[in-house]
N, C-alpha and C positions, 0 to 999 in steps of 0.2 A: 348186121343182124346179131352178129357174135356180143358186140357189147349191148344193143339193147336189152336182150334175154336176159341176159345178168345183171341188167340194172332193172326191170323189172322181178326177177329173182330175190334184188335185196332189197326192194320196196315192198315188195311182200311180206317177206323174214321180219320186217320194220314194223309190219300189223303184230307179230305176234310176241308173248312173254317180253322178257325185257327190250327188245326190238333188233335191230339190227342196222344202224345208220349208216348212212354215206359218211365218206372223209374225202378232206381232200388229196390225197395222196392214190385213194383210189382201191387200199388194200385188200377192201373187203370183197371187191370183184374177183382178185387174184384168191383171195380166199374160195370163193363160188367155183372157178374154173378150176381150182383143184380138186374139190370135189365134185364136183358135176364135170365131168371129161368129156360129157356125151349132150349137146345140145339138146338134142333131144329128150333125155332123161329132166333136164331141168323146164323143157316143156311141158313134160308130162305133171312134172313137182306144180307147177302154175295151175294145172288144168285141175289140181284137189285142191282138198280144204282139210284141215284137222277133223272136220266129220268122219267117220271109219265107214269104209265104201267097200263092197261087192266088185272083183273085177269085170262081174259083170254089169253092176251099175256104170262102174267106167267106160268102159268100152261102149256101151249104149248111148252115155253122154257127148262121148267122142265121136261116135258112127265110126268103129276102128274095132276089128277081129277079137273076139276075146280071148280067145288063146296067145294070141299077141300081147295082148295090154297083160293079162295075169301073166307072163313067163318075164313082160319087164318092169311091172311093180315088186314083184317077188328077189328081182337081182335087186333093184333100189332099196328095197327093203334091208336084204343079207348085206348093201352095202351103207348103211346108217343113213339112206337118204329119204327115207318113210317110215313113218309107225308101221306095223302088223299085230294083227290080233289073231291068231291061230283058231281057230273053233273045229269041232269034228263037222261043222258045215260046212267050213270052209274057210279060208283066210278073209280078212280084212285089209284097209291101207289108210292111213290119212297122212295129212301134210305134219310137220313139224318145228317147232321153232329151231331158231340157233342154239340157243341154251335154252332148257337142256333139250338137247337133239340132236342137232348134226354134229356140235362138238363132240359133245362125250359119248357120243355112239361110234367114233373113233377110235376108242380108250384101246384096246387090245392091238391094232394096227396104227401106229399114232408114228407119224415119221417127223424129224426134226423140221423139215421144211414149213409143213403147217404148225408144229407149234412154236416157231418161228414168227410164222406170221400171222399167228393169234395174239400171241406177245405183243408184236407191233401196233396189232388192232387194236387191243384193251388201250394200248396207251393214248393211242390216238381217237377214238372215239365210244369205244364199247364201257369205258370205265364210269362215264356219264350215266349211260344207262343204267349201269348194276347200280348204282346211288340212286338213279330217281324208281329203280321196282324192284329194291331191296327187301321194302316191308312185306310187300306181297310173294316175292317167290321163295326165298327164305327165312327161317324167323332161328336167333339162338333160344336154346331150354336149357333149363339148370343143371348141373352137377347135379344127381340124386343126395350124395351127400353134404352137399352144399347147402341146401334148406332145412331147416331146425325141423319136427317133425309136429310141431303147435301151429305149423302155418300149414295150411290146405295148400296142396299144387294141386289144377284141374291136368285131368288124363292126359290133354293134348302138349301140357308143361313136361310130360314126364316120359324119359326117352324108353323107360324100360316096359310101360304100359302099351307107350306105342308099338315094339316091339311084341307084346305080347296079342295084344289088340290083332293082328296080321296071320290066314292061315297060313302063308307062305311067305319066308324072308329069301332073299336072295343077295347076294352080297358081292360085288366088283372092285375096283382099284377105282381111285378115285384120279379123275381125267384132270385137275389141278396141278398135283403133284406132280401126276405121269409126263404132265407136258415140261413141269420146271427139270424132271431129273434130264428127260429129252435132250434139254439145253444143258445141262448137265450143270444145274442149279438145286439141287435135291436140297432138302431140309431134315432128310435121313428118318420123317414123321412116316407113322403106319401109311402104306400104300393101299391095302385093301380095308377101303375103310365104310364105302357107301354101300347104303342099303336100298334096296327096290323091292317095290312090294305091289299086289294085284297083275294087274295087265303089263305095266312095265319092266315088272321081275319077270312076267314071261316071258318077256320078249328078248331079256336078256340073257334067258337060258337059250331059249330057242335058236342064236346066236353064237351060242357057246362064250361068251362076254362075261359072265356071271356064273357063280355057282349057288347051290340051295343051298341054308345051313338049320340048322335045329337051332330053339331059340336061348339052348345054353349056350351055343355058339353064339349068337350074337351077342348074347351079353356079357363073354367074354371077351369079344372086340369091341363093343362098346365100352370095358372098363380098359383093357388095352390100350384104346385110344383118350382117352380121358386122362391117363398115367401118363402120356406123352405130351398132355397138353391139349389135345385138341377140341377146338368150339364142336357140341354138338347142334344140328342146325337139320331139321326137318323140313320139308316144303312147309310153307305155311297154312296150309288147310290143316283141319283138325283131323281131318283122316287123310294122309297125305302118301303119295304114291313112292317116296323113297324121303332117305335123313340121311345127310352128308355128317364127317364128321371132318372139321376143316382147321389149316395153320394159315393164322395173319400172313406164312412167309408165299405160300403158295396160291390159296383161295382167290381166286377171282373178286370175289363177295366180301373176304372180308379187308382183300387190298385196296376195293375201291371204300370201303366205310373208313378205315384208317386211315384214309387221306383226306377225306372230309371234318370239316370241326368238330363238330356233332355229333355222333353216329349215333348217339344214341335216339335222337331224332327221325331217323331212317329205318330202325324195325321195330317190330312187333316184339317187346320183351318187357315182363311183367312182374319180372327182380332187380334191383338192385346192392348190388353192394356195399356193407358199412364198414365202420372200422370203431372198436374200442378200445378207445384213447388210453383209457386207464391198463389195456391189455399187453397194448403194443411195443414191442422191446425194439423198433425201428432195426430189425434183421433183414430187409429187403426182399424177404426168401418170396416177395408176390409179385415184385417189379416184374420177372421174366415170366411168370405165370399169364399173368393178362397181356391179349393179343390186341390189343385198343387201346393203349398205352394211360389205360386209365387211372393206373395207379402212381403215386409217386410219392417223396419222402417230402415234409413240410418244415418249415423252419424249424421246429422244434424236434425235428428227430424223428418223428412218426410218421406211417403211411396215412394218407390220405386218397380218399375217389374223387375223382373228377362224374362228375353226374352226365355231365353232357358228356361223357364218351363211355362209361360203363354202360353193356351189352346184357347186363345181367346172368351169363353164362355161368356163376360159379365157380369157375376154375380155380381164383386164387383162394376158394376157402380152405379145403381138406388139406393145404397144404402150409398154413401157418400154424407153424410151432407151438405157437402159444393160444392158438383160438380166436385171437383179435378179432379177425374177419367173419361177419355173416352175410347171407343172404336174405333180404327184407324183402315181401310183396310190396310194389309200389301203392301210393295212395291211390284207393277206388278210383278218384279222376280219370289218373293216369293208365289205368289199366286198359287194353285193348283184348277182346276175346278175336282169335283168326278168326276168316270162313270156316263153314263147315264141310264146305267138297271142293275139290279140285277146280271141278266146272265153273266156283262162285269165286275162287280165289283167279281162273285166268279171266272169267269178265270185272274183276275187278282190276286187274293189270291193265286190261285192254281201254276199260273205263278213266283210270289216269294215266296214261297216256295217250286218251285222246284218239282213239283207233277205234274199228270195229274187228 
């Protein structure tokens, strides 16, 4: 009974956002069983859906007490194992994927064991996934000062709009990092770097996992993190429910593009990188800039991009010496606009891969 639930548990997890596959080694069960301690808890996980339910819808679906089902959705919940939505009517619950969900709702209580055997996972089978729903779950946007200001960026290009855009920012540690210093692999990059915003941010505070910040607060850790290097990368809907700000060294997301040939093939990004030749004093100062090793030095002394792995991020511009580097909108063709809600960006996940 014990291993079926759990292999039904990750056939589930497998419907949603980037999925959640079998391996053969089995890890991702040990993963299940660690967080689900309680058969029963991962029963109940089976019996929802990401639809947001009434414990008394539950309980009526189940034919099971509801005082009962609300006192153990409510622990599931405080224990990263379900959405909640607090209302003054009363809470809500739905199901949740793996990323993001039951990982990074760890983030505060994070023990080397599971990040351990997260690790293990991504290598063995999870790093597939983030490559084939990259485009759709997260997307990088430009350095603000990385785009000339003769080029239009649309709102959902621009991380400081998005921020503004938001009545409520809430801001956490980012569950990438948290797991690599775990193993004690740190990359010493800003920790509290992710943002949530709507129902998500509440859930975060509600949790005490997050704090609220005013939005010169954020955009002072937005330019923080940008100073250090890091890709900024928003869900991909155009009003998107949090924007990670992430290191090649630690990122889930952006370790599995960096190992693909491409990557730029794999998201949703609508700048590109150039380089002028007549500028460039071949200083290197953008080789450690770009996290997609897209840049490099050509026979002649200069840097040059690699098209198929530039992510259009912007990072290595503000930071050549001499100006060389710009940030170009890609040709009309090539341009991709995100969804526009959340909703339209996870049925489009679910849609290429092939799930409902």
């Amino acid at each position: 009974m014990t291993e079926d639930i759990f292999r039904q548990l990750q056939q589930r997890l497998d419907q949603y956002s980037m999925g959640f596959p079998a391996t053969e080694s089995g890890i991702e069960l040990k993963i299940l069983k660690y967080l689900f301690t309680d058969e029963d808890d991962a029963a109940l996980f089976l019996a929802m859906s990401p639809a947001l339910e009434t414990p008394e819808a539950v309980a009526t679906r189940l034919g099971q007490p509801v005082d009962e089902i609300a006192v153990r959705l409510d622990r599931m919940a405080e224990r990263g194992l379900l959405f909640r939505l607090k209302k003054e009517t009363g809470s809500r619950y739905g199901g949740i994927p793996f990323v993001h969900g039951l990982f990074e709702f760890q983030v505060m209580n994070l023990e080397r064991e599971l990040a351990e055997m997260v690790e293990q996972y991504f290598e063995e089978g999870f790093e597939k996934s983030m490559q084939d729903g990259a485009d759709y779950f997260l997307r990088p946007i430009p350095v603000g000062k990385s785009v000339d200001i003769r080029h239009n960026v649309a709102s959902y290009d621009d991380a400081v709009a998005i921020l503004k855009s938001k009545p409520r920012i809430v801001i956490t540690d980012c569950i990438c990092r948290k797991s690599q210093e775990t193993l004690s692999q740190s990359c010493g990059k800003p920790m509290e770097a992710c943002f949530m915003f709507g129902s998500m941010g509440q859930y975060y505070l509600d949790r005490g996992i997050g704090r609220e910040i005013s939005l010169d607060q954020g955009i002072e850790i937005l330019d923080r993190c940008r100073e250090a290097g890091l890709v900024t990368q928003p869900a991909t809907a155009q009003n998107p429910s949090g924007m990670c700000n992430c290191c090649g060294d630690c990122c889930g997301v952006l370790r599995s593009l960096n190992r693909h040939p491409k990557p730029a093939e794999l998201v949703i990004a609508n700048h590109r990188a150039e380089v002028d030749s007549d500028l460039c004093t071949g200083c290197e100062t953008c080789l450690d800039r770009c996290q997609m090793g897209a840049l490099s030095m050509s026979d002649d002394g200069l840097a040059a991009v690699d098209g198929d792995r530039c992510i259009g991020c912007g990072l290595c511009v503000p930071t050549c010496p001499v100006e060389a580097l710009q940030l170009l909108p890609k040709p009309e063709a090539e341009r991709r606009v995100p969804p526009t809600s959340m909703t339209e960006q996870m049925m489009l996940m679910a849609q290429k891969r092939g799930v409902i």
